[in-house]
C-alpha positions as CSV (number, residue, x, y, z in Angstrom):
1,X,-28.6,-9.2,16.5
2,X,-27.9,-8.3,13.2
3,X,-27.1,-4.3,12.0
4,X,-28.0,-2.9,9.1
5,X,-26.1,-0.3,7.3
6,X,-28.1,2.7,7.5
7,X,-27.8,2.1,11.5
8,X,-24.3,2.2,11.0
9,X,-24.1,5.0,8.8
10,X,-26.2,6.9,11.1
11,X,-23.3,7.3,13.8
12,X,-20.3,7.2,11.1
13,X,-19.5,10.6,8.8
14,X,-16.8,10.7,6.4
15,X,-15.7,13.8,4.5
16,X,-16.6,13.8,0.9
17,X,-12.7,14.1,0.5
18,X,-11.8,10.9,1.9
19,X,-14.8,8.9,0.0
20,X,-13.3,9.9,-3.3
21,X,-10.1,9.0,-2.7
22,X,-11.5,6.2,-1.3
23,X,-13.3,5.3,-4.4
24,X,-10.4,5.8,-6.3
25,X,-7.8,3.8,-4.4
26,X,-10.8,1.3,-5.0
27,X,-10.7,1.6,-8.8
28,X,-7.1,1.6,-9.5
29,X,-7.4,-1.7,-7.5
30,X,-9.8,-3.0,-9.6
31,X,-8.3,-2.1,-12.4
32,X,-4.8,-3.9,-11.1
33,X,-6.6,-7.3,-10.8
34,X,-8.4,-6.9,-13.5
35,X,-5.3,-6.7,-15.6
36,X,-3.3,-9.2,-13.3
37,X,-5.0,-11.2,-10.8
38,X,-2.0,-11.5,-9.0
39,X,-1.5,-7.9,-8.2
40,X,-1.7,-6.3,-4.5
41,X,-2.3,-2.9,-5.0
42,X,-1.5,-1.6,-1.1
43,X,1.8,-3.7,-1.9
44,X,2.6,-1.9,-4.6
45,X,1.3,1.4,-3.4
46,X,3.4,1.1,0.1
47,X,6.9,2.2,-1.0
48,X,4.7,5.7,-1.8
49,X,3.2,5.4,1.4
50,X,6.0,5.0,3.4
51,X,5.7,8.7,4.4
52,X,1.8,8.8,5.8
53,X,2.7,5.7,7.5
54,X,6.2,6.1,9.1
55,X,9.4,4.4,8.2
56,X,9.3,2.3,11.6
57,X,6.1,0.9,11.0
58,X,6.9,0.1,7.2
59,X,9.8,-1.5,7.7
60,X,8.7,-3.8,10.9
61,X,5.1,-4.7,8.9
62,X,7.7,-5.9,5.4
63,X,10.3,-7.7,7.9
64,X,7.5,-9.7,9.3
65,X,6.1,-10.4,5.6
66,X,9.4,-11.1,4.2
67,X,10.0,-13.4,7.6
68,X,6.7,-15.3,7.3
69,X,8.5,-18.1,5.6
70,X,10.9,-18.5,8.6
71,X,8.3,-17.5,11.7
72,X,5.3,-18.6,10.5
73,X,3.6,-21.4,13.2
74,X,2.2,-23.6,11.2
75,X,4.5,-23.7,7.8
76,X,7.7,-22.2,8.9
77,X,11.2,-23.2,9.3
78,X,11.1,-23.0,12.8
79,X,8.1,-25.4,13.0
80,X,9.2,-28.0,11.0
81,X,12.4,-28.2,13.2
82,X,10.7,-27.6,15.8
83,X,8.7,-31.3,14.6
84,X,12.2,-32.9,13.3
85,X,13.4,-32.2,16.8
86,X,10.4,-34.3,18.4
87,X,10.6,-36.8,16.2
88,X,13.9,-37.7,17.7
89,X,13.0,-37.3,21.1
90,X,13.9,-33.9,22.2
91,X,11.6,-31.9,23.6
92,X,12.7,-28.0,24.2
């Protein structure tokens, strides 16, 4: 079944604080792409962030971006020698 906002909203408050900052984080966004469609605003906002979301957790979530290239299942290093490597017979 489908549900419809205001059934949502019904169980869900949020303090006016947190809706304007909201909002803003929204607009400055906005404004990013709109300049740039390119830019990634929580990218460029992390480094500030770093803080609120703990050094651990930064630094483990930008390894496993900056890693993608080598990791990643489909497209990665690994995968293609994992495929070179059964192409020749060799099955690990």
């Amino acid at each position: 079944p489908e549900v419809k906002d205001a059934e949502v909203m019904e169980y869900f408050t949020l303090q006016s604080e947190y809706a304007f900052v909201a909002r803003a984080l929204s607009q400055m966004d906005g404004v990013g792409k709109g300049l740039d469609p390119e830019f990634d605003f929580i990218s460029a906002a992390a480094p500030y962030l770093v803080e609120v979301k703990g050094a651990g957790k930064y630094l483990v979530d930008e390894a496993k971006k900056r890693l993608k290239f080598v990791y990643d299942p489909d497209d990665g290093l690994l995968a293609k020698e994992m495929a070179l490597f059964k192409s020749f017979g060799f099955n690990p």
